[in-house]
N, C-alpha and C positions, 0 to 999 in steps of 0.2 A: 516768701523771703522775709526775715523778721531785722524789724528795723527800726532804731532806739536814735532821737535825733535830738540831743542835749540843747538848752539855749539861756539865755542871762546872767552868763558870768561877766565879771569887769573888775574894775579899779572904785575898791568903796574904801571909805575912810574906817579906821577903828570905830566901834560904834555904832555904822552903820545898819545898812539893811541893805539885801539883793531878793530875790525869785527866780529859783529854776525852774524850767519846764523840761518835759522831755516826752514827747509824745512818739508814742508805741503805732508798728504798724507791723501784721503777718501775725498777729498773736489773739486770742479770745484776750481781750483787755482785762474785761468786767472777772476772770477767774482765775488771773495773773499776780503774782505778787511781785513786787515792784521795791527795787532798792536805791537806792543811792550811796553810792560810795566815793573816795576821795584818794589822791595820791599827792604827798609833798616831793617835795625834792630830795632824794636820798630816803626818803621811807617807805614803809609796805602802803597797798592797798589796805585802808580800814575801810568799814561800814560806820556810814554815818546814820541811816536811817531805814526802814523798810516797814510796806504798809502790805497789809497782806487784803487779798479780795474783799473781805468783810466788812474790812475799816480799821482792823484791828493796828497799833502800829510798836513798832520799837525805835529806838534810838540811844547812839555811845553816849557814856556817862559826860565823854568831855563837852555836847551839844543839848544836854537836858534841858528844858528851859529856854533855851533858846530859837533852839529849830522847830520845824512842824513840818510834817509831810501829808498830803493831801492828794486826791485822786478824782479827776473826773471821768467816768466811765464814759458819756457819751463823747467823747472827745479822745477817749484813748490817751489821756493827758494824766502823769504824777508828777507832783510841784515839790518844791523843797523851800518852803518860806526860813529866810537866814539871818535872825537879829541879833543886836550886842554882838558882833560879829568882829574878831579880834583877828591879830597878828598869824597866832596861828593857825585862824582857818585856812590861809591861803594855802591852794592846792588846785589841782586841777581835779574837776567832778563827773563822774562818771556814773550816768543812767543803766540800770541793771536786770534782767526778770533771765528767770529758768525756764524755759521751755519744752515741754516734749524732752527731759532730763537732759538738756543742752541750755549752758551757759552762754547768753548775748547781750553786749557791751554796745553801749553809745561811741560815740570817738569823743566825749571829756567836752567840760569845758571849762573854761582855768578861772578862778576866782581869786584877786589878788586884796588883800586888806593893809593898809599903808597910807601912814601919812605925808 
């Protein structure tokens, strides 16, 4: 059973800084490529970031710079480090990998930036 379990969202100032974690269970980790995506209120799911087994990674033009996504295989753990971290990041974040050509989501977790 493949199982995506999101953690360190909260209430940061403009500015600030958070850390996701979202650590993978039911899946080969170490040969999983691993997303993180986001949903506001009233808009689609985007891709914020995605690291593929290698190390290799991508990320939307609107978090260049800012974000970084990182991966510990022996821990089955991909992070989403989030700085200068503005208004409209706030969303709720959702952990991501393809499996076995089956789509499996985290259940979110909401990051609000507000002063």
């Amino acid at each position: 059973q493949v199982q995506l379990v999101e953690s360190g969202g909260g209430l940061v100032q403009p500015g600030g800084s958070l850390r996701l974690s979202c650590v993978a269970s039911g899946i080969v980790f170490s040969i999983s490529t691993m997303g993180w995506y986001r949903q506001a209120p009233g808009k689609q799911r985007e891709l914020v970031a995605a690291i593929w087994s290698g190390g290799s990674t991508n990320f939307a033009d609107s978090v260049k710079g800012r974000f970084t996504i990182s991966r510990d295989n022996a821990k089955s753990t991909v992070y989403l480090q989030m700085n200068s971290l503005k208004p409209e990041d706030t969303a709720v974040y959702y952990c991501n990998t393809v499996y076995v050509r089956r789509d499996y989501w985290g259940q979110g977790t909401q990051v609000t930036v507000s002063s």
